[in-house]
Backbone and ligand atoms as CSV (ligand in chain L), in Angstrom:
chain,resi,resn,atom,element,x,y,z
A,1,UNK,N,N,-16.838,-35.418,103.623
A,1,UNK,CA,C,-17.121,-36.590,102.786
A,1,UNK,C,C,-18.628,-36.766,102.626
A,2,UNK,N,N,-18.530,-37.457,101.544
A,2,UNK,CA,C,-20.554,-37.268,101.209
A,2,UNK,C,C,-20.478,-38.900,101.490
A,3,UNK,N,N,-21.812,-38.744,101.725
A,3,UNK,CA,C,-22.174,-40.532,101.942
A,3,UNK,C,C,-23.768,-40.304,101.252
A,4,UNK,N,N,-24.054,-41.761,100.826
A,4,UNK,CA,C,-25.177,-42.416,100.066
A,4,UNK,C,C,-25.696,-43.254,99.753
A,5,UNK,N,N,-27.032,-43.323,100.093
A,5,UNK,CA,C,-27.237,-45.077,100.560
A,5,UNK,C,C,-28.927,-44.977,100.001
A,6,UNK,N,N,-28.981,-46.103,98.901
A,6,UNK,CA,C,-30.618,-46.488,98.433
A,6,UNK,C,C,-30.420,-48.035,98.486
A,7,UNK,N,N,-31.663,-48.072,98.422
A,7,UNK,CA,C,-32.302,-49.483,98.438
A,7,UNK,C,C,-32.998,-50.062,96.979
A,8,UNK,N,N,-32.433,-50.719,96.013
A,8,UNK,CA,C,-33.221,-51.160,94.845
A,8,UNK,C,C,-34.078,-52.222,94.769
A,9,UNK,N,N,-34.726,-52.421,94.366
A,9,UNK,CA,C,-35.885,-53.782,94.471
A,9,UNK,C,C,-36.267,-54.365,93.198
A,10,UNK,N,N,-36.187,-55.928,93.352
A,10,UNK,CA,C,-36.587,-56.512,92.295
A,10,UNK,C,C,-37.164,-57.750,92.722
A,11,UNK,N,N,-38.451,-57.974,91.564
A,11,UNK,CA,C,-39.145,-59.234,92.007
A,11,UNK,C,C,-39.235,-59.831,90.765
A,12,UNK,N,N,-38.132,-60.796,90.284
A,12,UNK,CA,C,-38.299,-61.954,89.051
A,12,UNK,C,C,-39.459,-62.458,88.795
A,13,UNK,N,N,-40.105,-62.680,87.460
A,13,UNK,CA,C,-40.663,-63.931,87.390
A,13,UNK,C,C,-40.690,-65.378,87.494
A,14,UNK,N,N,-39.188,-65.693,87.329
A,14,UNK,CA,C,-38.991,-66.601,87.574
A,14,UNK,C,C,-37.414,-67.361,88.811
A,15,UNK,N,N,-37.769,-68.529,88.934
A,15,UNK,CA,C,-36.628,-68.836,89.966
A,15,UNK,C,C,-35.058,-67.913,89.804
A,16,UNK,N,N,-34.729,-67.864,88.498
A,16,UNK,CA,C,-33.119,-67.459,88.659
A,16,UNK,C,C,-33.432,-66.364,87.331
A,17,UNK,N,N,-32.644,-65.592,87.424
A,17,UNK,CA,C,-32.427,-64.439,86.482
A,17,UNK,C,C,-31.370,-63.843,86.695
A,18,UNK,N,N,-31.090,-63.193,85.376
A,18,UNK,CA,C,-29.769,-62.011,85.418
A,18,UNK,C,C,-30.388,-61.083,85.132
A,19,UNK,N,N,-30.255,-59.492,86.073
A,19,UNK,CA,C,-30.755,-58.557,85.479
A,19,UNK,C,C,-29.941,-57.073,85.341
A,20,UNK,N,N,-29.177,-56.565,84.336
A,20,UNK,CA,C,-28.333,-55.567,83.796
A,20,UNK,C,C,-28.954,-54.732,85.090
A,21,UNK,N,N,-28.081,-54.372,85.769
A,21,UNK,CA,C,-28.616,-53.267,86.990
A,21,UNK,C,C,-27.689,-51.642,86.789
A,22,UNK,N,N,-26.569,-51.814,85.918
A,22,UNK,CA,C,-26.024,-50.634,85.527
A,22,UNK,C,C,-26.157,-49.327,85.374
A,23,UNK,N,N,-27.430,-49.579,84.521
A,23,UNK,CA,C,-28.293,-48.095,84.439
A,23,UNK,C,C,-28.515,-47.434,85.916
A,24,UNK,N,N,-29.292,-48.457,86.643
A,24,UNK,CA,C,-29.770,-47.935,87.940
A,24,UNK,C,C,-28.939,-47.234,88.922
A,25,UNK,N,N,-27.721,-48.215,89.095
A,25,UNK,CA,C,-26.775,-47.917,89.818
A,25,UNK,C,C,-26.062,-46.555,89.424
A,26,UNK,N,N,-25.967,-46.519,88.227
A,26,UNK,CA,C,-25.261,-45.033,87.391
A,26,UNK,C,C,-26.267,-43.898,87.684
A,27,UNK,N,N,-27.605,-43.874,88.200
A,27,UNK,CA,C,-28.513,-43.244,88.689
A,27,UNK,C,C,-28.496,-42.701,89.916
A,28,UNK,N,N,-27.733,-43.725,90.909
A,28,UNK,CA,C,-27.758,-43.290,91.979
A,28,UNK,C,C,-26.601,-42.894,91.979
A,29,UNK,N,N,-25.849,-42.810,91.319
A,29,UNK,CA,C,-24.204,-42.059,90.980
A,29,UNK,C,C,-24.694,-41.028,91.065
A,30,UNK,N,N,-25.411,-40.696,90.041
A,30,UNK,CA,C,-25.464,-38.554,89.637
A,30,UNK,C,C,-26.055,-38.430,91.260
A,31,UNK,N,N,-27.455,-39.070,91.518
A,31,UNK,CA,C,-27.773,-38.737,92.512
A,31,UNK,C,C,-27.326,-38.280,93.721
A,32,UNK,N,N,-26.432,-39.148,94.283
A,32,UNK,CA,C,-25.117,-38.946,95.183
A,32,UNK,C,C,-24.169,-37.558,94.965
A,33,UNK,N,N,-24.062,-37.370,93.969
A,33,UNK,CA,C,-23.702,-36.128,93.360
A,33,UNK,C,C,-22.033,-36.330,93.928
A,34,UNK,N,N,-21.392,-37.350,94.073
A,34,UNK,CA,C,-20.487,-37.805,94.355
A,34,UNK,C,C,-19.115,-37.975,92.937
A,35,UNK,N,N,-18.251,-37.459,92.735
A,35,UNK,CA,C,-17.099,-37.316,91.693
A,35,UNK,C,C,-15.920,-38.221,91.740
A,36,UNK,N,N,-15.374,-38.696,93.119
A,36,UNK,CA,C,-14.063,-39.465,93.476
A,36,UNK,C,C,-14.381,-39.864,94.927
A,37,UNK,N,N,-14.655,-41.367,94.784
A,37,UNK,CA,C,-14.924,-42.106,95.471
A,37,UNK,C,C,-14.752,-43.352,95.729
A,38,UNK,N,N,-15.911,-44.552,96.356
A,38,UNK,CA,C,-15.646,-45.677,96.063
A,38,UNK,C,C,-17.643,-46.050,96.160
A,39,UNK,N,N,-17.899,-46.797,95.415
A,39,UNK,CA,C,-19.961,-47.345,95.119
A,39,UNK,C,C,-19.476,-48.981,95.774
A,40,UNK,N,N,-20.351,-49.009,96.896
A,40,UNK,CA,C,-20.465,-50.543,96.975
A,40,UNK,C,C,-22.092,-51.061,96.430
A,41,UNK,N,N,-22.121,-52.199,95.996
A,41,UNK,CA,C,-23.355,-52.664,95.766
A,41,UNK,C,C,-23.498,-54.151,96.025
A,42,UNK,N,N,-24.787,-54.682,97.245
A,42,UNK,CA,C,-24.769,-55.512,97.169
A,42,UNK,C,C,-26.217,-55.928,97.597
A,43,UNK,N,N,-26.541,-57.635,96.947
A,43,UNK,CA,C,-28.069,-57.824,97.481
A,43,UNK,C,C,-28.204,-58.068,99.004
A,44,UNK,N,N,-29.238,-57.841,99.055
A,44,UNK,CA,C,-29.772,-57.784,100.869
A,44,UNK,C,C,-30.134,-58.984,101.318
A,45,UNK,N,N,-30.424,-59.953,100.566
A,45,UNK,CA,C,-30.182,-61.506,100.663
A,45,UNK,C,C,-29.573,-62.327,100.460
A,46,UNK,N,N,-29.277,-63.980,101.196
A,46,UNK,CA,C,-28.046,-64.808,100.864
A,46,UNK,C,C,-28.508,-65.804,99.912
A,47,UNK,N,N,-29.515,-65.203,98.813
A,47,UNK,CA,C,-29.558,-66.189,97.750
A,47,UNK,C,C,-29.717,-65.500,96.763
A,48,UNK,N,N,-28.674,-64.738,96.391
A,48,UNK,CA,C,-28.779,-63.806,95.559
A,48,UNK,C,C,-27.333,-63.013,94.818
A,49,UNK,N,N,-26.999,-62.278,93.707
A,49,UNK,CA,C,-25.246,-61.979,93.795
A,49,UNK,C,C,-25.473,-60.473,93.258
A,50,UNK,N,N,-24.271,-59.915,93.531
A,50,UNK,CA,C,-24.784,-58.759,92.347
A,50,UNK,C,C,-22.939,-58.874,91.654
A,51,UNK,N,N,-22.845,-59.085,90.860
A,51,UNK,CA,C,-21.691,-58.981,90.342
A,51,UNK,C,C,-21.171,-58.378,88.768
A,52,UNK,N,N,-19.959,-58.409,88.366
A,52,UNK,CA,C,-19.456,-57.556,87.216
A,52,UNK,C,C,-18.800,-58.754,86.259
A,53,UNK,N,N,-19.609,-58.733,84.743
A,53,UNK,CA,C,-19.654,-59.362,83.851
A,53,UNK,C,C,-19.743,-58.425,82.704
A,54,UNK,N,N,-19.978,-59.773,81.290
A,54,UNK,CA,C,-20.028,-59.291,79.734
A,54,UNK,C,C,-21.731,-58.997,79.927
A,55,UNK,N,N,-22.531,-58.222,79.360
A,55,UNK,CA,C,-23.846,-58.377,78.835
A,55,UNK,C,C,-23.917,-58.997,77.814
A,56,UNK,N,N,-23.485,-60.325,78.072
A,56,UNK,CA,C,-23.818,-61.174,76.564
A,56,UNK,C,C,-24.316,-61.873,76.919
A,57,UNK,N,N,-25.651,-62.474,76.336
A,57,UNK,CA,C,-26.451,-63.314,76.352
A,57,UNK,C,C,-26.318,-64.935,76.459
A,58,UNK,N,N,-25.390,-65.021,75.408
A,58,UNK,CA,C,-24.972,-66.744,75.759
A,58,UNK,C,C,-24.042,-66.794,76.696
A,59,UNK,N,N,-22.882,-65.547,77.098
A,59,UNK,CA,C,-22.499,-65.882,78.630
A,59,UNK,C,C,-23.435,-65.996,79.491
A,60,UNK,N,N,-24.837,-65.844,79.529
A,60,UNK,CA,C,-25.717,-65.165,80.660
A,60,UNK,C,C,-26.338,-67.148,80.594
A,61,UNK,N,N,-26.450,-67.507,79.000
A,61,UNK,CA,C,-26.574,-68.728,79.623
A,61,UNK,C,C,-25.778,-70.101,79.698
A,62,UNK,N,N,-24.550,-69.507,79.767
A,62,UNK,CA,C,-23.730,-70.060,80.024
A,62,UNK,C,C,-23.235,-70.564,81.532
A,63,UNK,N,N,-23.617,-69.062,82.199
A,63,UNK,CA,C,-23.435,-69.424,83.770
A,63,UNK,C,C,-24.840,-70.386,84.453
A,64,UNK,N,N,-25.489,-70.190,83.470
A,64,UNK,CA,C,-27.011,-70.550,84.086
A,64,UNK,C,C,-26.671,-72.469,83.988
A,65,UNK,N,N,-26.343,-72.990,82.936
A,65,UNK,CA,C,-25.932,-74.438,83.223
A,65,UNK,C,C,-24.511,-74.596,83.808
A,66,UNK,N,N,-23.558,-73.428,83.717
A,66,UNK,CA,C,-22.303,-74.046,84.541
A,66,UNK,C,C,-22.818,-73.772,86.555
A,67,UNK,N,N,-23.969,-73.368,86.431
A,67,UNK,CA,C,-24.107,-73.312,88.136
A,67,UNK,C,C,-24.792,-74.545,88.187
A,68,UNK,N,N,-25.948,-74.959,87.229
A,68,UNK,CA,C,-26.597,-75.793,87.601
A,68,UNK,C,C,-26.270,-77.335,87.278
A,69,UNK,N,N,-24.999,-77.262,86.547
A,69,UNK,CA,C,-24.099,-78.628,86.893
A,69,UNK,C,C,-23.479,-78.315,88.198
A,70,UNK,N,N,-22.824,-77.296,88.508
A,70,UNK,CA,C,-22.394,-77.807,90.412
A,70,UNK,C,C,-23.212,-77.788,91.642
A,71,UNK,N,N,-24.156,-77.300,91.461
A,71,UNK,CA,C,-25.665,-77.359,92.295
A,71,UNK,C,C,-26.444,-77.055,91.499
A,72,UNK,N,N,-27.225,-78.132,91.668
A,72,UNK,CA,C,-28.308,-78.645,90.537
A,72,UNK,C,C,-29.379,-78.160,91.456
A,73,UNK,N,N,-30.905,-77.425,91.080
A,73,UNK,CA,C,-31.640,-77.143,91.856
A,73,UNK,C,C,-32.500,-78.619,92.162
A,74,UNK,N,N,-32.538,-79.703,91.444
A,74,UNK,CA,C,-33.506,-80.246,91.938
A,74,UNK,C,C,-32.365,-81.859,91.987
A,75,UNK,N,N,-32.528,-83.139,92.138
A,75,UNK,CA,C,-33.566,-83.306,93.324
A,75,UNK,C,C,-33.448,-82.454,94.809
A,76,UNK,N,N,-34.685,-82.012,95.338
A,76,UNK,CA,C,-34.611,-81.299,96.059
A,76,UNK,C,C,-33.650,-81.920,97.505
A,77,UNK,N,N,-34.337,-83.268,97.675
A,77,UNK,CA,C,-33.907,-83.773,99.107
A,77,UNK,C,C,-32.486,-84.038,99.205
A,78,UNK,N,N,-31.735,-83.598,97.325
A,78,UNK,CA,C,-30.052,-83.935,97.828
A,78,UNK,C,C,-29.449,-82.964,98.810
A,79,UNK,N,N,-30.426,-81.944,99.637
A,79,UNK,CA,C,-29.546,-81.321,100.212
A,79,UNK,C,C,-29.676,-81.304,101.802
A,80,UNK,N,N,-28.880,-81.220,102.506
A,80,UNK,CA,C,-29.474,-81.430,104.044
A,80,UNK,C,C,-30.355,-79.979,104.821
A,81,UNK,N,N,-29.669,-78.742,103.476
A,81,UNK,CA,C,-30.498,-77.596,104.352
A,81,UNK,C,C,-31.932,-77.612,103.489
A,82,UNK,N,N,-32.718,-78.311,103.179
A,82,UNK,CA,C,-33.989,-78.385,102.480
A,82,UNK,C,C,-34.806,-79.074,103.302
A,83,UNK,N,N,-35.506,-78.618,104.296
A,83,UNK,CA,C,-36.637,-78.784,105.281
A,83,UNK,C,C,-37.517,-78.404,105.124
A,84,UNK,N,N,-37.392,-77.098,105.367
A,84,UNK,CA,C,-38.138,-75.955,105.240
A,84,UNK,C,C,-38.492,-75.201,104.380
A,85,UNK,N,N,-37.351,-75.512,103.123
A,85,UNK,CA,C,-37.186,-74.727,102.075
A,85,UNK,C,C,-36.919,-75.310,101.487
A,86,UNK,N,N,-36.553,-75.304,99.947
A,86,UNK,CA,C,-36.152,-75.784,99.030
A,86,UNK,C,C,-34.854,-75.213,98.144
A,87,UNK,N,N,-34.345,-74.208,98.900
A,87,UNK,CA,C,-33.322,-73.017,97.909
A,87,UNK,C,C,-31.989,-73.179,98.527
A,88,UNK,N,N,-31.389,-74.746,98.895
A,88,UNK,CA,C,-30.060,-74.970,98.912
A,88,UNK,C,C,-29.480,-74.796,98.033
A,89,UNK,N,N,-29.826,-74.991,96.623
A,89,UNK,CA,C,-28.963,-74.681,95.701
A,89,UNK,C,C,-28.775,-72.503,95.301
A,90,UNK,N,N,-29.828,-72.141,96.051
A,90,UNK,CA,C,-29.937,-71.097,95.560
A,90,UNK,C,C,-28.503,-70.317,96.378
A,91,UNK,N,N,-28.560,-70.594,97.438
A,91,UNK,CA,C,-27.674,-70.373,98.830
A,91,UNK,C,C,-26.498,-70.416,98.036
A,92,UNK,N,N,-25.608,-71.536,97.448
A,92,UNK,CA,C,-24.575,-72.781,97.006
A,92,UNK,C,C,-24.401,-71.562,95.433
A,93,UNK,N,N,-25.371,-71.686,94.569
A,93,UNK,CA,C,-25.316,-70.207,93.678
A,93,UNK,C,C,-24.331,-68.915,93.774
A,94,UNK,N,N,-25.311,-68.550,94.708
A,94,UNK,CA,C,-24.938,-67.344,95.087
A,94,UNK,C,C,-23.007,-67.132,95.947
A,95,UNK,N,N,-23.201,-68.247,96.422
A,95,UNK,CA,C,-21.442,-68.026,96.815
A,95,UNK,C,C,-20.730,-67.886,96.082
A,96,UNK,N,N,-21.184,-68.736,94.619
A,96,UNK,CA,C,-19.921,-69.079,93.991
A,96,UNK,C,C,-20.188,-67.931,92.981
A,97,UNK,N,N,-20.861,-66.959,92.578
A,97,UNK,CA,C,-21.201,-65.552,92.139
A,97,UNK,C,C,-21.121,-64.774,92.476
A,98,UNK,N,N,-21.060,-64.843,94.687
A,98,UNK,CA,C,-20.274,-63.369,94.727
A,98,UNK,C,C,-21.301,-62.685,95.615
A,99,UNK,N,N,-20.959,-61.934,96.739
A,99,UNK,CA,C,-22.376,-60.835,97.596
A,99,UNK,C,C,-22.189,-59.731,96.885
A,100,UNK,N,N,-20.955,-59.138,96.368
A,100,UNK,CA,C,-20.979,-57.936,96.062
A,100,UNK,C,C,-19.898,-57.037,95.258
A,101,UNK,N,N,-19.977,-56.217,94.411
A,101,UNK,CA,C,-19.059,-55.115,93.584
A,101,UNK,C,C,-18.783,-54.196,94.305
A,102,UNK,N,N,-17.862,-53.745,94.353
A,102,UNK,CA,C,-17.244,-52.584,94.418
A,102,UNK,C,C,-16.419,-51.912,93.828
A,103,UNK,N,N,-16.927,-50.540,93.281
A,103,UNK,CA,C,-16.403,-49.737,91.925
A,103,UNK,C,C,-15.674,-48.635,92.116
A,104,UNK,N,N,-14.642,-48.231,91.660
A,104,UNK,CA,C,-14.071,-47.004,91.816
A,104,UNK,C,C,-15.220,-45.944,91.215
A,105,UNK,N,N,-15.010,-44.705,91.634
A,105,UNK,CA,C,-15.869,-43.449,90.864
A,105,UNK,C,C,-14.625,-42.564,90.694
A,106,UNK,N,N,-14.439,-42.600,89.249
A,106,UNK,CA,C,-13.334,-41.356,89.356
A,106,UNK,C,C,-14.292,-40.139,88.100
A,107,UNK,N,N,-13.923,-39.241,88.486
A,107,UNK,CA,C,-14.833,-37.761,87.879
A,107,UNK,C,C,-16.091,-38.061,87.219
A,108,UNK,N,N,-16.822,-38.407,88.508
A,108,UNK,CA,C,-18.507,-38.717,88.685
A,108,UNK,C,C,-18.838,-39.970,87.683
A,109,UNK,N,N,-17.785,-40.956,86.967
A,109,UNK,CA,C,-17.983,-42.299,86.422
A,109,UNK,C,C,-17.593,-43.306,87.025
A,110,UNK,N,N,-18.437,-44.000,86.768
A,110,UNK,CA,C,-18.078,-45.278,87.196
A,110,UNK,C,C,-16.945,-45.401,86.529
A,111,UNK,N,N,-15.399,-46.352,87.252
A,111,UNK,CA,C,-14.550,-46.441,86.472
A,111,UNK,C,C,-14.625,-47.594,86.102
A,112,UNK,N,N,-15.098,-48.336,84.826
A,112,UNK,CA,C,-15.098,-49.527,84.410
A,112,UNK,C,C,-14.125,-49.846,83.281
A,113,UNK,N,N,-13.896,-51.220,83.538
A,113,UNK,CA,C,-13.026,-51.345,82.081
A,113,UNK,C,C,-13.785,-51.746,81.057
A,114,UNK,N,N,-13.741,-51.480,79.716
A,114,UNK,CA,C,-14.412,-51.716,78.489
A,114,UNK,C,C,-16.008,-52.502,78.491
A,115,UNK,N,N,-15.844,-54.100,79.069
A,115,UNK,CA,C,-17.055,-55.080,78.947
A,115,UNK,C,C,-17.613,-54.668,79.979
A,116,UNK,N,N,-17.159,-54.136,81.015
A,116,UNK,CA,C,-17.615,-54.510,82.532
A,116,UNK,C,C,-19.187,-53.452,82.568
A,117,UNK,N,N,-20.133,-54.898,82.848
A,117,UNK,CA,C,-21.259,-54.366,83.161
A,117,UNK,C,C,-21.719,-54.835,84.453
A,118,UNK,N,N,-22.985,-54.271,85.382
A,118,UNK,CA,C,-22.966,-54.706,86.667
A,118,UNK,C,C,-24.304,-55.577,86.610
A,119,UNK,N,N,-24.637,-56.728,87.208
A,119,UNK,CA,C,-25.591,-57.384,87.178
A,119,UNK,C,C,-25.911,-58.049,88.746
A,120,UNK,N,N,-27.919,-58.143,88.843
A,120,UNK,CA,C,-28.174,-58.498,89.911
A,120,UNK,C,C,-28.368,-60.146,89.607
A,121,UNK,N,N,-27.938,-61.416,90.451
A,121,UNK,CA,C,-28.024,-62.729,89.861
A,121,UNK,C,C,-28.958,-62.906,90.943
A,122,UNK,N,N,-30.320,-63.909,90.130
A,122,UNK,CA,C,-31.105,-63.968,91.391
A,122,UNK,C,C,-31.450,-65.926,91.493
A,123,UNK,N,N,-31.192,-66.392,92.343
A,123,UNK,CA,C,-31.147,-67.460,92.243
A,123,UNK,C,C,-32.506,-68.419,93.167
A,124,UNK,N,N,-32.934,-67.444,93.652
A,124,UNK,CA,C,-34.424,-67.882,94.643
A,124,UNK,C,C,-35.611,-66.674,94.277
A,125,UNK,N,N,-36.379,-66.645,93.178
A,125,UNK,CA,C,-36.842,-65.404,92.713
A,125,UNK,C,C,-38.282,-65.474,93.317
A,126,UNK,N,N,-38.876,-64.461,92.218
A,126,UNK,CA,C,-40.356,-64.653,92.459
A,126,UNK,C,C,-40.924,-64.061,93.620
A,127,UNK,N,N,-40.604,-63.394,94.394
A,127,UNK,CA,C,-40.823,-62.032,95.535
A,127,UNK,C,C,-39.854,-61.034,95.531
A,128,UNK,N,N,-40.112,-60.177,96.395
A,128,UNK,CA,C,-39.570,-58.700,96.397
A,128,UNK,C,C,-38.228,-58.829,96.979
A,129,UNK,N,N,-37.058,-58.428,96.314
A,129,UNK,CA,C,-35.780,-58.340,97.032
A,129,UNK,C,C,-35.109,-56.923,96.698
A,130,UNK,N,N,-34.235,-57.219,97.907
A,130,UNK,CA,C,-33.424,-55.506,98.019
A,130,UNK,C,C,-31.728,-55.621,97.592
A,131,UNK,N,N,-31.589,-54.838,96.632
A,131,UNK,CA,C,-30.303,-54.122,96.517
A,131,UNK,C,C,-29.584,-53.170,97.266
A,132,UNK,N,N,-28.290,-52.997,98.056
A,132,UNK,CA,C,-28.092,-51.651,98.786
A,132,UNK,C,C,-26.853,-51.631,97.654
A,133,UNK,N,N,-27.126,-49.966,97.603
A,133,UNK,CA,C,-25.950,-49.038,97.057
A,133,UNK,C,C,-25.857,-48.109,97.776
A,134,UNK,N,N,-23.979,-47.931,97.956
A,134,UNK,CA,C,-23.771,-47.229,98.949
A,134,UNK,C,C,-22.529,-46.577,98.608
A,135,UNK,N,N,-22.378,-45.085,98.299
A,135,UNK,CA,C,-21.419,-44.562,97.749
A,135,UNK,C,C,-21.027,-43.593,98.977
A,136,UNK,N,N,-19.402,-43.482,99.109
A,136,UNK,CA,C,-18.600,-42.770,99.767
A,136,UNK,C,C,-17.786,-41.664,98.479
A,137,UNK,N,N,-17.606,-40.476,99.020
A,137,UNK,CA,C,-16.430,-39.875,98.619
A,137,UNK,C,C,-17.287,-38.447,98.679
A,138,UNK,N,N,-16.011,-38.162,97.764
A,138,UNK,CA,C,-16.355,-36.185,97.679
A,138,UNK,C,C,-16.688,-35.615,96.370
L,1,ZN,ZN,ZN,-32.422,-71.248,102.540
C-alpha cells in the first residue's frame, strides 16, 4: 500500500474566506502516484473547515451571512470563550462546516459527483495555516 502525506498553507487577507483548493489537492493526487484509494483532507486548525461544495459565488456568499446570522462575529464579549481572543465565532463556524473531506480515488481521479468541488473555509484568517492531505491506496 502507498501512503502520502503534504502539508498545504494558506494565509487570507482577510478574517473569513473560501478558497477552491481542488486544483491543489488533484496535485497531490498525481503526486502520490496513487490509482484506488481513499484522500483525506483536513485543516490543521479548529477555526477553520475544508469541505465539498458548488463553486458558485453567491452560494459562497450565501454561507458567509447564513454563518454569520448563527454566530455573529461581533459583539465580541457575547461569548464566554473571548478573553484572550476574539475567534469564538470562528471556533462555532467551523463546526458547523465541517474538519474534513474524504474522497474516494478510483483510476487515479478523484471520484466526484458532477458540482462537487473541494474548498478550504477560513474563519480566523490573516496568518499562516496548514492543510494535511493524506492519501492511502495502491
Ligand atoms: Zn479560540
Amino acid at each position: 500500500m502507498k501512503s502520502y502525506r503534504k502539508e498545504l498553507w494558506f494565509t487570507t487577507k482577510t478574517r473569513r474566506a473560501f478558497i477552491n483548493i481542488t486544483a491543489q489537492v488533484e496535485e497531490c493526487l498525481r503526486e502520490s502516484g496513487v490509482k484506488e484509494g481513499l484522500l483525506l483532507c483536513n485543516p490543521m486548525h479548529i477555526t477553520a473547515s475544508v469541505f465539498i461544495n458548488d463553486n458558485e459565488s453567491g452560494l459562497h456568499r450565501d454561507f458567509e451571512r447564513f454563518l454569520e446570522r448563527l454566530a455573529p462575529e461581533k459583539p465580541y464579549d457575547q461569548y464566554d470563550h473571548n478573553g484572550f481572543e476574539d475567534n469564538a465565532d470562528a471556533h462555532l463556524k467551523r463546526t458547523i462546516m465541517g474538519r474534513e473531506v474524504v474522497v474516494a480515488i478510483t483510476d487515479g481521479k478523484l471520484d466526484f459527483g458532477t458540482w462537487e468541488q473541494i474548498f478550504y473555509g477560513e474563519f480566523d484568517g490573516k496568518r499562516a495555516k496548514r492543510v494535511l492531505v493524506k492519501i492511502i491506496g495502491e
